[in-house]
C-alpha positions, 0 to 999 in steps of 0.5 A, a space after each residue: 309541559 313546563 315544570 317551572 318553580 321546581 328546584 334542581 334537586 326535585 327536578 333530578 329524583 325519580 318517581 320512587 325517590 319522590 314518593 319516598 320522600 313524600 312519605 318521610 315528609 308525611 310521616 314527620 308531619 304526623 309525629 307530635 313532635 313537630 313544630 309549626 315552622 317546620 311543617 309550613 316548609 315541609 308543606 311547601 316541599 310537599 307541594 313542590 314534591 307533587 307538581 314534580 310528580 305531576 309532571 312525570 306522568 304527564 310526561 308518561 302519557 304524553 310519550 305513550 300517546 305518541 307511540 300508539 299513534 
């Protein structure tokens, strides 16, 4: 399990944190009062934002699996 390309401040939040941050993010991208530069870097972080999630369950399971073995 890599999780390459992931800044350090993603890298340290917890799942809480990140999901917190996601429906911020979200919640900004749906008000009209966004703007179109703003939204690709809230994308992008959006994106960094799920790999880091992606990869704490997968470390999950991974450690799961191995107790139950």
């Amino acid at each position: 399990m890599k999780n390459e390309n992931i800044p350090a401040d993603i890298k340290s939040k917890s799942l809480k944190e990140t999901r917190d941050e996601i429906d911020a993010i979200l919640r900004k991208l749906e008000s009209q009062e966004t703007n179109l530069g703003d939204s690709i870097g809230d994308y992008q972080r959006l994106i960094q934002l799920n790999k880091h999630i992606d990869f704490l369950f997968k470390k999950k399971f991974k450690e799961i699996s191995d107790n139950n073995e």
